[in-house]
VOGU-3710 file (C-alpha; in Angstrom, 3 decimals, decimal comma):
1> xxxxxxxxxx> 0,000/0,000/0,000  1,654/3,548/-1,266  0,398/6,669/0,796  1,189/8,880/-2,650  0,548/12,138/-1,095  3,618/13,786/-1,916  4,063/12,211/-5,632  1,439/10,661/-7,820  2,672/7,484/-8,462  5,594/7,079/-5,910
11> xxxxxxxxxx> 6,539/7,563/-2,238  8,958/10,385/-0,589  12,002/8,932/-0,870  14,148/11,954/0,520  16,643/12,304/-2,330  17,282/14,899/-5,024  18,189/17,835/-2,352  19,443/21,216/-3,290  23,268/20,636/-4,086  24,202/23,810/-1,913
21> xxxxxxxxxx> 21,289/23,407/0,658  22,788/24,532/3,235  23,713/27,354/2,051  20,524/28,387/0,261  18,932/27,432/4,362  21,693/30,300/5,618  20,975/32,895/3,153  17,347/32,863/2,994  17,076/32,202/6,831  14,548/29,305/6,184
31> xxxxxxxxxx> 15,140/27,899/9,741  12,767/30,248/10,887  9,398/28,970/8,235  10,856/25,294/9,594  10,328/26,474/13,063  7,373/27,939/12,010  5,593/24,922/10,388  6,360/23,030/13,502  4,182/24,887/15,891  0,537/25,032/16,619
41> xxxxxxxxxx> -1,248/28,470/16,203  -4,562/28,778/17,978  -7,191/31,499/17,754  -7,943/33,578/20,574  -11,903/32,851/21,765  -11,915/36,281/23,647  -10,601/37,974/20,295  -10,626/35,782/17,572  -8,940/38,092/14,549  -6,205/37,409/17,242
51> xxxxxxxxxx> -3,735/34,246/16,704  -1,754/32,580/19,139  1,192/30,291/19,366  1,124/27,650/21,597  2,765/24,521/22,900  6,367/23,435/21,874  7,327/23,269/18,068  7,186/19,378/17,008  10,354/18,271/16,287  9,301/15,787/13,716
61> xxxxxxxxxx> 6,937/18,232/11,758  10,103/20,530/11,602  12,648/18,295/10,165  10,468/17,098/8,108  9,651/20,518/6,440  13,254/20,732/6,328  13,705/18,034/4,076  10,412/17,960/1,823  11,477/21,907/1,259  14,854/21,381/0,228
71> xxxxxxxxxx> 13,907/18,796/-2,375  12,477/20,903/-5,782  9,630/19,190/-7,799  10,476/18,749/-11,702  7,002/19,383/-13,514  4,119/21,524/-13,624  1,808/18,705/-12,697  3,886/17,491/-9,598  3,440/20,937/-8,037  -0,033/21,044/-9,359
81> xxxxxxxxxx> -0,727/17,783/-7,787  0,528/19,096/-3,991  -1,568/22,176/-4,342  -4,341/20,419/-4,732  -3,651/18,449/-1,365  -2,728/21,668/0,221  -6,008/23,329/-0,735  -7,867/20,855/0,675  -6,188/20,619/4,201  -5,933/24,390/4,431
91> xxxxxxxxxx> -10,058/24,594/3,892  -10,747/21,080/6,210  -8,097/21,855/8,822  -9,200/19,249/11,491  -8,916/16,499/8,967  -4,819/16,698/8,558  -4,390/17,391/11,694  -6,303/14,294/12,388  -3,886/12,158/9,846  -1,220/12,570/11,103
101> xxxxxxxxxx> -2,184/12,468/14,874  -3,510/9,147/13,493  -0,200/8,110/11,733  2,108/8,989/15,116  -0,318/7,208/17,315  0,068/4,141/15,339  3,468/4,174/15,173  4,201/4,659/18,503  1,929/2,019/19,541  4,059/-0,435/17,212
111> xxxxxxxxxx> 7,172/1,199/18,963  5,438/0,173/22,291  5,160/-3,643/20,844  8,952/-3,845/19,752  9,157/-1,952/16,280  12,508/-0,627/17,250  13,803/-3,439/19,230  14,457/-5,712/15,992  16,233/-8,652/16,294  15,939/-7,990/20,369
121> xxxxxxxxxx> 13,061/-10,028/20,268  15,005/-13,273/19,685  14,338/-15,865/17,180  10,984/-15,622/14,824  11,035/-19,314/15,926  10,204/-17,747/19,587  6,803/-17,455/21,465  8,191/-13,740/22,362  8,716/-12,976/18,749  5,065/-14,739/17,724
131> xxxxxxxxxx> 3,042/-13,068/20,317  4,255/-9,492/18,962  3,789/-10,248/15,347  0,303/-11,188/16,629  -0,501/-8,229/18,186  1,111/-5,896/15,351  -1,419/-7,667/13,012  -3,911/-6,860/15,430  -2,211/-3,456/15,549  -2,650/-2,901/11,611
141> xxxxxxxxxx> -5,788/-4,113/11,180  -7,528/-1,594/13,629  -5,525/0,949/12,282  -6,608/0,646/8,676  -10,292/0,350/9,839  -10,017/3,746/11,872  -7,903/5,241/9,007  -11,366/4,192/6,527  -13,664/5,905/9,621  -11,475/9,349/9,066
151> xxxxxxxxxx> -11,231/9,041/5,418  -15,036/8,592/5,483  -15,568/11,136/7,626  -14,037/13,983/5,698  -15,074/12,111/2,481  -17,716/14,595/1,342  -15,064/17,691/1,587  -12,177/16,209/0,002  -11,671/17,266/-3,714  -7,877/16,596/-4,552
161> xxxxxxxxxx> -7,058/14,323/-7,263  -4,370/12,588/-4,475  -6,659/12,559/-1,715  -9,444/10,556/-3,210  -6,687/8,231/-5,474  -5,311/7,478/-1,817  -8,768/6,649/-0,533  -9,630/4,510/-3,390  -6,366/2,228/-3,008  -7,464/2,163/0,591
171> xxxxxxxxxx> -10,794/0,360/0,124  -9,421/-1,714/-2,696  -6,239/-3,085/-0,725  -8,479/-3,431/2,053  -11,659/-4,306/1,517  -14,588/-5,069/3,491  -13,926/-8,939/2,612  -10,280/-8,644/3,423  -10,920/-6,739/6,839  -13,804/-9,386/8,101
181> xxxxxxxxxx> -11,261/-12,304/7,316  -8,558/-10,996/9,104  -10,913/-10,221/11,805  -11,592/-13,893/11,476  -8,557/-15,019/11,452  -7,246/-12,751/14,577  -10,651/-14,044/16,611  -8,961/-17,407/16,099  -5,686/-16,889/17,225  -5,634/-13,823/19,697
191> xxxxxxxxxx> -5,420/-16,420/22,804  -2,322/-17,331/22,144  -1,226/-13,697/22,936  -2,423/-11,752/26,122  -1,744/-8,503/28,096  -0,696/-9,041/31,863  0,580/-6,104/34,215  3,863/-6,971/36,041  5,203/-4,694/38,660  4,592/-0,808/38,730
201> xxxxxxxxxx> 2,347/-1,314/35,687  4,476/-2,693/33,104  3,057/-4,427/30,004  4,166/-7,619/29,408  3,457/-10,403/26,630  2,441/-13,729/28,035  0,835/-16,962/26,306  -2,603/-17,633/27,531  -3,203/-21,020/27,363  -5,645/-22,772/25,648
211> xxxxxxxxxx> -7,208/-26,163/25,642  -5,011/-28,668/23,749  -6,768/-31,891/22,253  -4,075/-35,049/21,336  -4,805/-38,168/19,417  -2,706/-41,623/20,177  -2,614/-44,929/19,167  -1,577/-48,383/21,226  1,614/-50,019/20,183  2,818/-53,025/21,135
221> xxxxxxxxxx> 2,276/-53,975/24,868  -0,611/-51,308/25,059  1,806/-48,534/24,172  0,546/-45,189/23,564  2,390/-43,908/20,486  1,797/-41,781/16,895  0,286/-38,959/19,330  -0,615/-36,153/16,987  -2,851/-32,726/17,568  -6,691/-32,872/17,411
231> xxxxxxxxxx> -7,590/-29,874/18,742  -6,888/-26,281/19,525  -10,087/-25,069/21,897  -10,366/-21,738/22,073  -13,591/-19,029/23,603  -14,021/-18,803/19,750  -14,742/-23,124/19,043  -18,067/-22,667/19,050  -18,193/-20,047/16,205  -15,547/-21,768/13,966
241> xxxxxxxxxx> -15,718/-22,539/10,384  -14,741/-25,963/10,086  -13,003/-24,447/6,993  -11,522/-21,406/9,107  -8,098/-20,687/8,421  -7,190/-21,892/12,037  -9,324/-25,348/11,610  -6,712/-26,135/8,157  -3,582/-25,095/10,224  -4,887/-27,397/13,213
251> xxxxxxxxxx> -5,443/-30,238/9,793  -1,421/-29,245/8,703  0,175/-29,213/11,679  -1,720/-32,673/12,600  0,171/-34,297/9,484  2,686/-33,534/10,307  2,960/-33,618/13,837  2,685/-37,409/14,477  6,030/-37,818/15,473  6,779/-35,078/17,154
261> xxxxxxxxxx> 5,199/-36,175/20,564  6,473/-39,492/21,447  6,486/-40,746/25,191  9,860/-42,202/24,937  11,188/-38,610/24,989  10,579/-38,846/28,907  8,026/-36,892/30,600  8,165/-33,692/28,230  4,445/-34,358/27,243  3,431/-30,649/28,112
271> xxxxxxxxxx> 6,443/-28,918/26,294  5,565/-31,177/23,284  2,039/-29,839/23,477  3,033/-26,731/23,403  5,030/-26,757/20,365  2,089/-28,457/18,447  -0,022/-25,541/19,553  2,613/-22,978/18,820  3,743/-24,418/15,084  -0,573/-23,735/14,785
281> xxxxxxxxxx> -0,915/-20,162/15,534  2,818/-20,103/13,860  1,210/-21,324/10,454  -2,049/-18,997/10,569  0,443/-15,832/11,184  2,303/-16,694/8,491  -0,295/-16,771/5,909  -0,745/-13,098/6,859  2,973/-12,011/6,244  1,885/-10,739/2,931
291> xxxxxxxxxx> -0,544/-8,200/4,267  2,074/-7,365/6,790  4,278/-6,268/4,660  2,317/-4,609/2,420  1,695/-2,499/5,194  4,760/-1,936/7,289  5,929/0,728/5,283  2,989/2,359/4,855  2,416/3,909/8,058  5,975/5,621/8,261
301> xxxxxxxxxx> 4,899/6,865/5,158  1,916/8,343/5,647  3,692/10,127/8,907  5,999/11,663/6,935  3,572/12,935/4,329  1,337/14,100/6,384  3,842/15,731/8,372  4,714/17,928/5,185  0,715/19,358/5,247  -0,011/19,878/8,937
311> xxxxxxxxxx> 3,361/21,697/8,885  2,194/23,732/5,665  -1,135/24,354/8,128  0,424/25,734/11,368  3,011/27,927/8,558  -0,367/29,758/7,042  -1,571/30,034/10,320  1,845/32,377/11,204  1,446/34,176/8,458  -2,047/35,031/9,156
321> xxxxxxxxxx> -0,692/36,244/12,617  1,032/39,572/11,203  -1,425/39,783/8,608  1,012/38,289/5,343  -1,134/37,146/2,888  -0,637/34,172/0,415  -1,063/32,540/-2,950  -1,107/29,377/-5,017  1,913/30,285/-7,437  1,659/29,951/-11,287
331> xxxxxxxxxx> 4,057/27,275/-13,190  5,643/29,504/-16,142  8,374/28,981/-18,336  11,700/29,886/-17,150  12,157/33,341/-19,145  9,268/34,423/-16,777  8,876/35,772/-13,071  6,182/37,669/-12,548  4,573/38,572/-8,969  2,382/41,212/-7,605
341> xxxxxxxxxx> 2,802/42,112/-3,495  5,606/39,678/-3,215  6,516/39,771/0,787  9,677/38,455/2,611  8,007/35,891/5,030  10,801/35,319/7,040  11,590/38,946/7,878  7,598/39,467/8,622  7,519/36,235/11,391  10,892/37,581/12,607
351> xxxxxxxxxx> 9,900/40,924/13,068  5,806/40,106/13,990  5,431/42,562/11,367  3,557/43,149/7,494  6,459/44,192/5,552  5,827/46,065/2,259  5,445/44,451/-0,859  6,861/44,293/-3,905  5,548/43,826/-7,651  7,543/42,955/-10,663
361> xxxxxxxxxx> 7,033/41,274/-13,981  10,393/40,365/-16,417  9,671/38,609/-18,689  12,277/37,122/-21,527  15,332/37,918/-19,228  18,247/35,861/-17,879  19,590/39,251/-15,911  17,821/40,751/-13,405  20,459/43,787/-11,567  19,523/45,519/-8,226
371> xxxxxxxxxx> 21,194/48,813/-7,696  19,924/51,963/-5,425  19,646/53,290/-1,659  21,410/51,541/1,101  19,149/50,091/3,665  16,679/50,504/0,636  15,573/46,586/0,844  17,138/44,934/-1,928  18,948/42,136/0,075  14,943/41,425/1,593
381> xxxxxxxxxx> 13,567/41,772/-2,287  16,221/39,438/-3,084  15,344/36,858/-0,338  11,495/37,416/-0,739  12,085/35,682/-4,287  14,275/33,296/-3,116  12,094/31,878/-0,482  8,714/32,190/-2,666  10,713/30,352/-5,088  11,918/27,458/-2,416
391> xxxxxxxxxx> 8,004/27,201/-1,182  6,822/26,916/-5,130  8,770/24,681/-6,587  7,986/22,090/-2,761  4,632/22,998/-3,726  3,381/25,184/-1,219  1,772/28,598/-1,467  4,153/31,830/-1,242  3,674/35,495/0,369  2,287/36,946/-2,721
401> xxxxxxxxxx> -1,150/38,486/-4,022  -0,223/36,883/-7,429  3,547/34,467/-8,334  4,764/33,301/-11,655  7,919/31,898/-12,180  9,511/28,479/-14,042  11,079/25,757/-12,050  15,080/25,875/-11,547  15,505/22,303/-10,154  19,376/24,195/-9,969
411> xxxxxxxxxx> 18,603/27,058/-7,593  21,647/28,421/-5,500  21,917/31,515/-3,668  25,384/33,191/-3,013  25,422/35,796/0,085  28,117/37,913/1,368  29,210/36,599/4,579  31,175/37,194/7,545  35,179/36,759/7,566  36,103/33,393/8,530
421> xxxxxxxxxx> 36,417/33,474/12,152  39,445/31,155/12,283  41,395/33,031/9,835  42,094/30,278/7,214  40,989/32,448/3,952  39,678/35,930/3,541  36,441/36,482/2,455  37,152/36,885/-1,485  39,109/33,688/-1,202  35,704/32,036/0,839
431> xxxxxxxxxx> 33,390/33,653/-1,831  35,014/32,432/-4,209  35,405/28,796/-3,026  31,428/29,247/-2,903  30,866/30,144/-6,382  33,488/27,451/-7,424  30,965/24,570/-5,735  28,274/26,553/-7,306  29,439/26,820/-10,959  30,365/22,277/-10,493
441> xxxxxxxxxx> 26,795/21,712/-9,676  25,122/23,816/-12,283  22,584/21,624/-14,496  20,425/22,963/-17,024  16,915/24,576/-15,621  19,998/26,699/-13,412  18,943/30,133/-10,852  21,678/31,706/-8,745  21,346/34,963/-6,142  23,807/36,553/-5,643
451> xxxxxxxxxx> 23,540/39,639/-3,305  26,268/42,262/-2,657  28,684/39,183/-3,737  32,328/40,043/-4,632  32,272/43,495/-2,697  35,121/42,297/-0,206  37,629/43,269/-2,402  38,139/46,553/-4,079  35,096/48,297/-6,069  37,042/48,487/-9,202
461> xxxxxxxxxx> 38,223/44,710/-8,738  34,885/42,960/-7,500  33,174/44,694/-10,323  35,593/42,981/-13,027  35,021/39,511/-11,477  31,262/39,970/-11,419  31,239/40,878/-14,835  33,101/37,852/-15,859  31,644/35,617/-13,724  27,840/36,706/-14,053
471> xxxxxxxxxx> 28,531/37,136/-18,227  29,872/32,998/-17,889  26,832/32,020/-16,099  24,097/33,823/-18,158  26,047/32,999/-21,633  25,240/29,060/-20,240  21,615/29,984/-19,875  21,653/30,572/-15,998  19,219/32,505/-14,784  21,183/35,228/-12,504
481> xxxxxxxxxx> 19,270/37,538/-10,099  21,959/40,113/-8,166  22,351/43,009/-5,768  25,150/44,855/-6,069  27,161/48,085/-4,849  29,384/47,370/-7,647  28,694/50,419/-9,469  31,170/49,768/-12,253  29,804/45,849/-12,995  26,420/47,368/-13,035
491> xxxxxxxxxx> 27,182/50,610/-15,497  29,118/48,205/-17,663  26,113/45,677/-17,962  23,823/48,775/-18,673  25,862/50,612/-21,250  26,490/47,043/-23,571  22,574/46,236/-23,001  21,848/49,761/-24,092  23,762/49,309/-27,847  21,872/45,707/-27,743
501> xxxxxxxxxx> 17,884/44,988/-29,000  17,841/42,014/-27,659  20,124/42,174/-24,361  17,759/40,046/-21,923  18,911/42,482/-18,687  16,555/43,819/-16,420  17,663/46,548/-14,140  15,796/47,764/-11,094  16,504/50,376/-8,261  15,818/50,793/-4,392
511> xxxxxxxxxx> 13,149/53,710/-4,733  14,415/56,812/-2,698  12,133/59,880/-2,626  13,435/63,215/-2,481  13,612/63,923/1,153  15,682/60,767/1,291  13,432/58,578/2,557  13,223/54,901/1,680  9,932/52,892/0,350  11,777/49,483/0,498
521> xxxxxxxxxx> 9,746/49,154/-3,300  12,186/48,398/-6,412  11,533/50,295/-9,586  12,474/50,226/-13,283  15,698/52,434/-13,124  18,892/52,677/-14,603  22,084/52,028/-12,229  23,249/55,094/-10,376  26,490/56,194/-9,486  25,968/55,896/-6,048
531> xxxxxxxxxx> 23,920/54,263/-2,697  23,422/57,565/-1,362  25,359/56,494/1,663  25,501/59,905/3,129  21,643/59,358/3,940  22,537/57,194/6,280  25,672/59,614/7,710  23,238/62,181/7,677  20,038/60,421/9,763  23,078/59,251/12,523
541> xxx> 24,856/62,576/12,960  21,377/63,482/13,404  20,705/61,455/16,298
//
């Protein structure tokens, strides 16, 4: 049984990561929408526009955001296919969060019974080992019939293409007729495995013991010899199918039993017994391996899945909190990105604030250049499209009124960062190094960010090896998005796209009003020669 929630035709298998992950983690500061997704929001009943976090984040819900995020989708109708899930657990809320309540409880009841202990439980050949796979069946079978009450519950409200496939491979690998004969079949053989409290309320697993019947025949001398089993009585004799699954083991086991009992062993009668009775229930379990393990992946499965859509939940639910609004992105081609009120999340949760918005559409362009204002938000524009790009191409919503964009399967970023604090390269030499991993991993469908990058050197140096390097990477059909203070790099790009029709450069510019102040939008603008840096000398002398 597949869960298929993530995938349409396959299961999360936790491969095909962002080569430079974390890195792209770092830059965009995607820790904090991992935190995020991993705690509950509640609304408060004495003000309910009001939202509230509560409780401690879920470690597993995090990590598992972690990883689902990190991993890009290839098509248009994989990310399609997740919205659709999305859309129906953000509008029937209590259902996901049911799931996956569902899927931990179950597998922490298996835990309970020995999932993790392996091989501790000694030999399959054991009682120890036979009474857990016992109750495990027992385990899975009420599971799956609980997981068909939820399902049914919620069955009226669910739309998505995923949602009702998964409900329809449900009832089919687990049909009515297959549930009421393994109920059968566990009615048969659940005495042989028991509950009984120890000291201090510890569970342990016992064999109750039933009622064993053995045939014999006289030898010579009035002998009794060729014992063999007859009977297995159980509470559930009187309702048994002489055909039952348990009545044909009792048949099998008989045939070949008759020499297994033999007096002339000594006085081991009893222990005898018992092995006839436990090579029985031995038999029955084993004709139910195959729906065991049909199963036993399953329920990790649908954990994790549904992991990735409660998390998705409690990360609308923060953005509601400060008032960011979101969107179901738009699969484009890759010449497009387009996006109206496009809103750094992270920055807004950080800050419990709505931060302004941005809208842009470039369209046919492998060069997009960000000059302007210091402290005029370029770096946050930059990440806002980073992290709406992460969250579309996992196929979640982004902070947007309106986002179009292709998929880059190859996204990178490449941030200035701090000197290295043990001394062992400078930071040209480390941003360097950076690009150098970047440039081996490049595939086609490639997007790299680069933000103030190269500027640790001097103005006139750092703008001749952003030139080269950005003119490499957008000659092999990279798509490049930078901010840079390298006024000389960006005058250079501008003059050679000005003699060009067809240049496929897009420049923006941190608006700055005339009193100075900053809007934090980007606007169509030429690069000027300079970030108005004595602003900033200006407002602190001030103050």
């Amino acid at each position: 049984m597949k869960a298929c929630l993530l995938y349409r035709e396959r299961e999360w298998s936790n491969e095909g990561h962002y080569s430079e992950e974390r890195a792209v983690i770092q830059d965009l500061g995607l820790e904090t929408l991992f935190w995020a997704s991993a705690r509950d929001v509640i609304r408060d009943e004495k003000e309910p526009s009001r939202m509230i976090a509560v409780g401690e984040p879920d470690a597993f819900l995090e990590s598992t955001m972690k990883k689902v995020m990190m991993v890009s989708l290839s098509t248009e109708e994989e990310i399609r296919y997740r919205q659709e899930i999305l859309r129906d657990c953000l509008d029937t809320e209590s259902f996901i969060y049911e799931l996956y309540d569902y899927a931990a409880g179950v597998l922490g009841e298996w835990d309970r019974l020995g999932r993790r202990a392996g091989a501790k439980t000694g030999s399959r050949n054991s009682a120890r080992a036979l009474i857990m796979e016992i109750h495990v069946l027992q385990l899975f079978v009420t599971s799956l019939v609980r997981l068909k009450g939820i399902l049914g519950k919620y069955g009226d409200r669910l739309q998505a293409e995923g949602l009702l496939a998964f409900q329809k491979r449900l009832y089919e690998e687990f049909s009515d007729e297959k549930e009421a004969a393994l109920q059968t079949i566990l009615k048969g053989i659940t005495f042989y495995a028991n509950d009984k409290e120890h000291g201090e309320g510890v569970l342990g697993r016992v064999v109750n013991k039933p009622g064993i019947v053995l045939g014999c025949g006289l030898g010579d001398g009035l002998k009794l010899g060729d014992f063999r089993l007859e009977e297995v009585t159980t509470d559930a004799k009187k309702y048994r199918n002489p055909t039952s699954l348990l009545s044909r083991a009792q048949s099998f086991v008989s045939e070949r039993s008759k020499t297994l009992v033999n007096l002339q062993r000594g006085t081991e009668l009893a222990a005898q017994a018992e092995q006839l009775e436990f090579n029985t229930v031995r038999y029955v379990v084993s004709c139910c391996e195959a729906f065991v393990n049909a199963f036993s992946g399953f329920f990790n499965q649908l954990h994790t899945q549904a992991a990735f859509y409660r998390g998705a939940v409690n990360l609308a639910h923060h953005l509601e909190r400060f008032g960011i609004g979101h969107c179901c992105p738009v699969v484009g081609g890759q010449e497009i990105l387009s996006f109206a009120e496009l809103k750094e999340a992270v920055m807004g949760m950080e800050q419990k604030r709505n931060p302004v918005g941005n809208t842009c559409c470039i369209a046919g362009k492998r060069l997009l250049i960000v000059t302007g204002a210091n402290q005029g938000g370029k770096s946050t524009f930059l990440r806002s499209i980073g992290i709406a790009q992460v969250m579309m191409q996992c196929g979640l919503f982004v902070t947007a009124d309106r986002y179009k964009s292709g998929i880059f399967p190859y996204f990178f970023t490449h941030f200035t960062r701090r000197e290295d604090s043990a001394m062992n390269s400078g930071r040209l030499d480390e941003e360097l190094g950076r690009m150098s991993r970047i440039v081996d991993h490049l595939g086609e469908g490639a997007m790299v960010l680069l933000n103030e990058s190269f500027a640790s050197t001097t103005e006139r140096e750092g703008s001749v090896i952003a030139y080269d390097i950005v003119r490499a990477l957008t000659e092999a059909g990279v798509k490049v998005l930078a901010v840079t203070h390298l006024l000389s790099f960006a005058q250079r790009v501008y003059e050679e796209a000005a003699g060009s029709e067809d240049a496929g450069v897009e420049f923006l510019s941190a608006q700055r009003l005339g009193d100075g102040k900053r809007t934090f939008r980007m606007v169509q603008h030429a690069p000027e020669l300079t970030s108005f840096g004595l602003d900033l000398y200006d407002e602190i002398i001030r103050f």
